[in-house]
C-alpha positions in Angstrom: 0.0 0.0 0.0 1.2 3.5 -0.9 0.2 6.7 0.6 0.3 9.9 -2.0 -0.6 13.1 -3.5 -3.7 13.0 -5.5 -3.3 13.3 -9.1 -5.7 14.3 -12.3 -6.2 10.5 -13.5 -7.5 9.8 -9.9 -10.4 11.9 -10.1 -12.7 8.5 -11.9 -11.5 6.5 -9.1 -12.3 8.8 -6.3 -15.4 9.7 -7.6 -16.9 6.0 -7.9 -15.0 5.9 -4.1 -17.1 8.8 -3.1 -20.4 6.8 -4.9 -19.7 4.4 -2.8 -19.7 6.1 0.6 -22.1 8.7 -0.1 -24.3 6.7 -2.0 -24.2 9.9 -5.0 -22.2 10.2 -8.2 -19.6 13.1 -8.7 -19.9 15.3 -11.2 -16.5 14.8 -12.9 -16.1 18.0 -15.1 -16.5 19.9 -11.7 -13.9 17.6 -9.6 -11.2 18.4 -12.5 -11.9 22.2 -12.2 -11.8 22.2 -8.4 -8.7 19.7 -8.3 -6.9 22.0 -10.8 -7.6 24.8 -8.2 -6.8 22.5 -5.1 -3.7 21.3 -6.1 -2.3 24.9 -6.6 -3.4 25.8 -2.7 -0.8 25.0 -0.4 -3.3 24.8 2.6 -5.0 21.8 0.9 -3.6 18.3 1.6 -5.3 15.5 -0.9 -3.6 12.2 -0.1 -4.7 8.5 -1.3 -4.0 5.1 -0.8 -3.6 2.7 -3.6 -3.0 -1.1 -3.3 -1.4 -2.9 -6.3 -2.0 0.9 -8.4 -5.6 0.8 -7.7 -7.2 3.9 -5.2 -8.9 2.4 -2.1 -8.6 5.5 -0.2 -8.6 9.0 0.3 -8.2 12.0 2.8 -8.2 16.1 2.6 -6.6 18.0 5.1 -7.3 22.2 5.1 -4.8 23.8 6.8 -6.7 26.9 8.5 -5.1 29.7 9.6 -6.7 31.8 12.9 -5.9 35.2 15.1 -5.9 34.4 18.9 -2.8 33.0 21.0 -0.2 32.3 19.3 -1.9 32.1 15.8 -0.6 28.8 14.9 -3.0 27.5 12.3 -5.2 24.2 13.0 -6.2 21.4 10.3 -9.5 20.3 9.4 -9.9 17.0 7.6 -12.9 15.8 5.6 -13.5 13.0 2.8 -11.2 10.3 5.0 -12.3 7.3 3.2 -11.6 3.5 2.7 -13.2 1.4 0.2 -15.4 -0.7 2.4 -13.3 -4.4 0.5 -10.2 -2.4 2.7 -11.4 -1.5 5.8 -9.8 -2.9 8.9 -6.2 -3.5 6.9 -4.5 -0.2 8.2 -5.1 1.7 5.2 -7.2 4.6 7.3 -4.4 4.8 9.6 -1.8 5.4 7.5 -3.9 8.4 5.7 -4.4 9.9 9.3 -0.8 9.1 10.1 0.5 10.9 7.1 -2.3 13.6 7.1 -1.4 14.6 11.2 2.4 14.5 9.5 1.3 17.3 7.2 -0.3 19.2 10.1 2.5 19.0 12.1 5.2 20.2 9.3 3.2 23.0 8.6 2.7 24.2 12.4 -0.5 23.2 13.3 -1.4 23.3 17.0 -4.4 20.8 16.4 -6.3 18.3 13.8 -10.1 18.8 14.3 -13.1 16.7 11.6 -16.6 16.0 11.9 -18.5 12.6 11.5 -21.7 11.8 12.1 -22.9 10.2 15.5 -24.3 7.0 14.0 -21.2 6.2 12.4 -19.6 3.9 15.5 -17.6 2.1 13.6 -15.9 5.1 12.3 -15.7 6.7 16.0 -14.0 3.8 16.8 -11.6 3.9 14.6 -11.0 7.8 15.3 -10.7 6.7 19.2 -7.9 4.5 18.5 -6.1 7.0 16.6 -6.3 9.0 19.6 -8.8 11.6 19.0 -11.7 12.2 21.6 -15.4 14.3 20.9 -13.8 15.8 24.1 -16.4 18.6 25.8 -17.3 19.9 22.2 -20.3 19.2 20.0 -20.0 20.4 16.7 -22.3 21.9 14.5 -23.5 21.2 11.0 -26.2 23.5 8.6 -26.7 22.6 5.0 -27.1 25.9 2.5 -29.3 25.1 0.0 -28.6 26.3 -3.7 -31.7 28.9 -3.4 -30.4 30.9 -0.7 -27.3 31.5 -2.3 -25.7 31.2 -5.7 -22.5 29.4 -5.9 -19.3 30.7 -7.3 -18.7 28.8 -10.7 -15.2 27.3 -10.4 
């Protein structure tokens, strides 16, 4: 298994990846655009996992940048995904392993996500990687397309 950088002629993979997780299909023209942006941001980490050449995983890391204390910046990671034939074979902990890596070279005081409370298996899994929901409860509102007009990318 090999962790890396995500590249253009991923984008298929990851979409029928994301298919499977999210149960919805990716619109393909729109992941090219937005990886073509992505890849040029320094604050965005896309990493996969592939097994014999083939994807079976994926994670983004945003490196976010704030004003109080000291002002070291703080990661957020979404999309940390396994390809449910992979699951339980390490392949999740070496995307967080080499995610937190990321964090830490670029200064981050902390790694903070979001997963939804009837995922226990994935809690689980974040648990043994040593994260904790701690004191906090975190907050989620989806903006539906009528109140607000995207930006085209």
């Amino acid at each position: 298994m090999e962790i890396m950088n995500l590249k253009e002629n991923d984008l298929n993979a990851l979409g029928e990846l994301f298919e499977q997780f999210w149960g919805e299909s990716s619109e393909t023209d729109k992941m090219a655009k937005m990886f073509e942006r992505l890849s040029l941001d320094k604050d965005y980490v896309l990493l996969t996992a592939k097994q014999h050449n083939v994807l079976v995983g994926f994670c983004m890391g945003v490196v976010c940048q704030t004003l109080y204390g000291n002002c070291s910046p703080f990661m957020v990671i979404e999309d940390c995904i396994v390809d449910e034939q992979h699951r339980r074979t390490g392949i999740g902990t070496a995307l967080m392993i080499s995610v937190e890596q990321h964090a830490i070279r670029r200064g981050c005081s902390q790694v903070i996500f979001v997963t939804e409370k009837e995922r226990k298996d994935a809690r689980g899994f974040y648990e043994a990687q040593g994260y904790s929901p701690g004191d906090h409860k975190g907050f989620k509102k989806q903006l539906s397309n009528q109140q607000f007009k995207s930006e085209e990318v």
